[in-house]
C-alpha positions as CSV (number, residue, x, y, z in Angstrom):
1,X,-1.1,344.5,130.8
2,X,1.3,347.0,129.3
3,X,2.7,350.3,130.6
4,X,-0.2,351.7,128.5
5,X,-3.1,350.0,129.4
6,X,-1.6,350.5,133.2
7,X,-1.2,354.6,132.5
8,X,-4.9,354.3,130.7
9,X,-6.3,353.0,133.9
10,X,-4.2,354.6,136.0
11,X,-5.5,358.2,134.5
12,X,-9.1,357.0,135.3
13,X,-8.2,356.2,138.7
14,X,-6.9,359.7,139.0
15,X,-10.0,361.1,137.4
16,X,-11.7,359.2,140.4
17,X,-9.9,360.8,142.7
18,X,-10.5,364.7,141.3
19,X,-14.4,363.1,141.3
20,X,-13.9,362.2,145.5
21,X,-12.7,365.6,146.3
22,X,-15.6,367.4,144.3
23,X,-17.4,365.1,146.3
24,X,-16.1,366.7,149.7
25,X,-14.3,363.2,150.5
26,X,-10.1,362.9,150.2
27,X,-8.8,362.9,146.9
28,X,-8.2,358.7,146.1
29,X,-9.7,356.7,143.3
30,X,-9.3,353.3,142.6
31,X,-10.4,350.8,139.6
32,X,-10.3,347.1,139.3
33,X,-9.2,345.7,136.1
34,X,-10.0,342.2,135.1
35,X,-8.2,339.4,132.8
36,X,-9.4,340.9,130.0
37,X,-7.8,344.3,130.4
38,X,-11.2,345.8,131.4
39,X,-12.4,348.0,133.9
40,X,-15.0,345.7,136.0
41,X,-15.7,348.0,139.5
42,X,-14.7,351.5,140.4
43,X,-14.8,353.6,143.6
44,X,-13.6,356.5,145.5
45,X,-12.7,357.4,148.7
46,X,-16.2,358.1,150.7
47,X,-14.5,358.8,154.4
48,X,-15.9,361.9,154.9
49,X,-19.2,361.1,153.3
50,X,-19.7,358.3,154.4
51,X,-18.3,359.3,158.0
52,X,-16.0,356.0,158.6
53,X,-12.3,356.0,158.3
54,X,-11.8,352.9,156.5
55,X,-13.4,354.0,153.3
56,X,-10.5,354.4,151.4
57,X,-10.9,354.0,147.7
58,X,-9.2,351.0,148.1
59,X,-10.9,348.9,150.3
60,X,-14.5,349.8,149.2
61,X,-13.6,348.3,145.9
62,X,-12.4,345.0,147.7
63,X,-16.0,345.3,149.5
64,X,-17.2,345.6,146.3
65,X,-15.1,342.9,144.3
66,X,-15.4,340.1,147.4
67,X,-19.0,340.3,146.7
68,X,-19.3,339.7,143.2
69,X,-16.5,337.8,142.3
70,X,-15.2,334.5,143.5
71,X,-11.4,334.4,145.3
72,X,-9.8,332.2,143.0
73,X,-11.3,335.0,140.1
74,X,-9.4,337.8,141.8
75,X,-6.6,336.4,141.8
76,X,-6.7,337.3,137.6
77,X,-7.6,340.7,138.6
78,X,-4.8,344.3,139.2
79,X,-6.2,346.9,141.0
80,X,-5.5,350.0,140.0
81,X,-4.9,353.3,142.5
82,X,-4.1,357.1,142.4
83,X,-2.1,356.6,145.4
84,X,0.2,353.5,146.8
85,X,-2.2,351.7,149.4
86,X,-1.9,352.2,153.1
87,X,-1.3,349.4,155.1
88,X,-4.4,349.1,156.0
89,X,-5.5,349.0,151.9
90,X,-2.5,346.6,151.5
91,X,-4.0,344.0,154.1
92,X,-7.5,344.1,152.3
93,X,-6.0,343.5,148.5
94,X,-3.9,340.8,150.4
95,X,-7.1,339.2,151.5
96,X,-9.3,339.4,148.9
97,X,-7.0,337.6,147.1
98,X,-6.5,340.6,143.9
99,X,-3.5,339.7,142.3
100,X,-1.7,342.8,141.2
101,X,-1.5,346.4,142.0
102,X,-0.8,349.6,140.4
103,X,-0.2,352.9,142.0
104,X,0.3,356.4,140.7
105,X,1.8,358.9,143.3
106,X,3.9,356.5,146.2
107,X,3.2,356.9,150.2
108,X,6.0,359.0,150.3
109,X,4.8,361.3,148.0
110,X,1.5,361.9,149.5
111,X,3.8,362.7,152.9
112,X,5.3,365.1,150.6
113,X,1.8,366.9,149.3
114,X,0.1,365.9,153.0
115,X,2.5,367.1,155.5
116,X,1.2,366.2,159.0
117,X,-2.1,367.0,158.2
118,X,-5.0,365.7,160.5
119,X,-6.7,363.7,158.2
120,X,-3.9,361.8,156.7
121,X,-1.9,360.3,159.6
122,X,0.3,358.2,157.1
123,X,2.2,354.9,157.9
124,X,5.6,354.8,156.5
125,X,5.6,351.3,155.3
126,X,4.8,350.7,151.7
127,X,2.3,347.8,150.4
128,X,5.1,345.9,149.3
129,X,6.3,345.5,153.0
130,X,2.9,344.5,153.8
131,X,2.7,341.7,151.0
132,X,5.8,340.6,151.0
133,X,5.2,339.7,154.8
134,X,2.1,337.2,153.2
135,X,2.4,333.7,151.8
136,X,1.1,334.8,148.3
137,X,2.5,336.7,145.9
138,X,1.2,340.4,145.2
139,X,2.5,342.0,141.7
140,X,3.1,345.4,142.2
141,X,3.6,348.3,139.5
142,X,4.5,352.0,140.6
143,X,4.8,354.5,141.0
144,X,3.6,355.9,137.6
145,X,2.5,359.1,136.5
146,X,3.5,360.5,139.4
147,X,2.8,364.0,139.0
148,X,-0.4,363.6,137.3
149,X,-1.6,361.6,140.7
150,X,-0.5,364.2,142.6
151,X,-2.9,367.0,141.1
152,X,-5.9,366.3,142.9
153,X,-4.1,366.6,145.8
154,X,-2.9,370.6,145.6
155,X,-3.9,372.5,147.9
156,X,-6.3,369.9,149.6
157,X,-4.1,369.3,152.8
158,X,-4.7,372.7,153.9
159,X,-5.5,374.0,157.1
């Protein structure tokens, strides 16, 4: 893909993540983009809707994607996030076997917008630590569009 087609589906990611805040859920959207360039599966974070802590926009799309397509497909596949994955997302992409990722607004920089709020109890250690402890490689792309990614995020970690 080109820096383009990564800020194109980047921006829908981020559209996502405005969408999972109107929803009353934190503000994180993810898309998966196939070999083809296209958009396959979408999702947004659904923690507080969906009252479990691991639904990170991240790793319901893996839930979604290791249902419906093979392994040895994803590895043809980038997923594409608002914000860099935890380590917790990192360890799912790694798994499901996704082959690249792209991230708009790093971990650092949603410490930065976060703070120490409650409901973002962030790890410092960015996905590419976590994949570059696998046996496979992981492409990843970002932080792009940083300040775009970080508008759904104003004055959401308040109080």
């Amino acid at each position: 893909m080109t820096t383009s087609a990564h800020e194109e589906h980047l921006r829908r990611a981020i559209q996502l993540a405005a969408d999972a805040r109107a929803h009353g859920n934190h503000p994180f959207g993810a898309v998966l983009v196939g070999p083809d360039g296209r958009v396959v599966l979408e999702a947004e974070n659904t923690v507080t809707s969906g009252n479990d802590v691991t639904n990170h926009a991240e790793t319901n799309l893996v839930r979604m994607a290791s249902r419906s397509i093979p392994a040895d497909e994803l590895r043809q596949h980038t997923l594409v996030t608002s914000c860099e994955p935890c380590a917790m997302c990192a360890g799912a992409i790694y798994w499901s076997g996704i082959g690249a990722v792209v991230y708009g607004l790093p971990e650092s920089g949603l410490r930065a917008v976060a703070g120490d709020h409650p409901d973002t109890p962030t790890l410092a250690h960015p996905c590419r630590l976590v994949f570059a402890d696998g046996n496979r490689e992981v492409t990843v792309i970002g932080p792009l569009l940083e300040e775009e990614a970080a508008v759904p995020h104003e004055g959401f970690w308040v109080g």
